[in-house]
N, C-alpha and C positions, 0 to 999 in steps of 0.2 A: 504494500500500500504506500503511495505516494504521500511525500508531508504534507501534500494541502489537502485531499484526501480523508488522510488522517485525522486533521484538523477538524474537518467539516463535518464526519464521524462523531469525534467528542462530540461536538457543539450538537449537534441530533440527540447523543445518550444525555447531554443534559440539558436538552428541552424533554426529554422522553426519561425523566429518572424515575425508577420502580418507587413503590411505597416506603423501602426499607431503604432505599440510599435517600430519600427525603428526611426519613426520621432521623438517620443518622447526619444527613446534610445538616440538619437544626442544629445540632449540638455541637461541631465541625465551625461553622459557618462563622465569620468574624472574629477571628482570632478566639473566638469564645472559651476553648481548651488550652489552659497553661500561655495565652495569649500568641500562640502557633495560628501562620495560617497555614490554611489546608485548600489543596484547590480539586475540584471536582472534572473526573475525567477528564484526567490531565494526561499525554503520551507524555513515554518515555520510551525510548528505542520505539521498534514496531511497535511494542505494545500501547494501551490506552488504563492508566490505573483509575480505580475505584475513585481512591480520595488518596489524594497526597501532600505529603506536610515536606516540601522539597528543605529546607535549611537546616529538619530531625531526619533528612534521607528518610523517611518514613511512607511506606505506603500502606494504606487500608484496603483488603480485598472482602467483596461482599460474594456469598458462594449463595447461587441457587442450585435449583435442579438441573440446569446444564452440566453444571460442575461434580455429575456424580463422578465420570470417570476424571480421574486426575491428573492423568497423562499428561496431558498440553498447560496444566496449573503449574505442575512439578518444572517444566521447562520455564516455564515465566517469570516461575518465583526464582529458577537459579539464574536467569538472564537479571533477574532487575538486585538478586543479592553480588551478584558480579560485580552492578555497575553502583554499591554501596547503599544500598536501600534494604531494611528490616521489612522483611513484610509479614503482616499481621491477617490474616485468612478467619472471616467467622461466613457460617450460614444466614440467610436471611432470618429465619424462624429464628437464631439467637440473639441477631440485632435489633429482631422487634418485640418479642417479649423479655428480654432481659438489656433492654439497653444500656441500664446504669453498670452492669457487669464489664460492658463489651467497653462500655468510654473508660473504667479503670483499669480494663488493659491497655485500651490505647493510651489512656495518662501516666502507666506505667513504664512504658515502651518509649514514650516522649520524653520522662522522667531520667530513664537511663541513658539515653542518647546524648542529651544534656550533659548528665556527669561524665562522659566521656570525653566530650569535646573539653582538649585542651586551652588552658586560660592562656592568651597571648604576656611573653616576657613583656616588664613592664622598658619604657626606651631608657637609653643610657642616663644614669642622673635622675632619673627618676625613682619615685618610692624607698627614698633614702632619707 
């Protein structure tokens, strides 16, 4: 698939978002999570992610019934951990009755990325 293509793709899945990437777009949406933004079916390489928080390399995957076999997930998920992104895999049925579970993994997952990223040395002459 071509980038613009691709482009025009996204922008259809979100004019077109399921019930369960709404619920979860809510609580996403405007930095509202640990003040992260997140952008909604966003590409990355070929692919097109769920929700993604590009600055926590984080992306959200939402799994319906397409995704019983996992074949083509299993490649996506190791193409987008390649290119430095954690990814987070729930079913829809778990992100619409258990939403407050699913955003404390994802606050969890935001939370460690954070403590990871090293704090820039402070410049010469400084912090002295």
């Amino acid at each position: 698939m071509r980038s613009r293509q691709k482009r025009q793709f996204a922008r259809q899945l979100r004019r077109d978002m399921t019930d369960t990437e709404h619920r979860l777009w809510y609580h996403l949406r405007n930095r509202a999570l640990m003040g992260c933004k997140f952008r909604r079916h966003h590409p990355i390489g070929p692919y097109i992610a769920d929700f993604a928080c590009l600055e926590a390399r984080l992306v959200v995957e939402l799994d319906g019934g397409q995704h019983v076999e996992p074949s083509g997930d299993s490649i996506r998920t190791a193409f987008l951990e390649a290119e430095g992104y954690l990814v987070l895999r729930f079913w829809n049925n778990e992100a619409l009755k258990q939403t407050g579970a699913v955003l404390a993994v994802i606050h969890d997952a935001l939370a460690s990325r954070f403590a990871l990223t090293p704090t820039p040395l402070p410049q010469a002459g400084e912090g002295q």
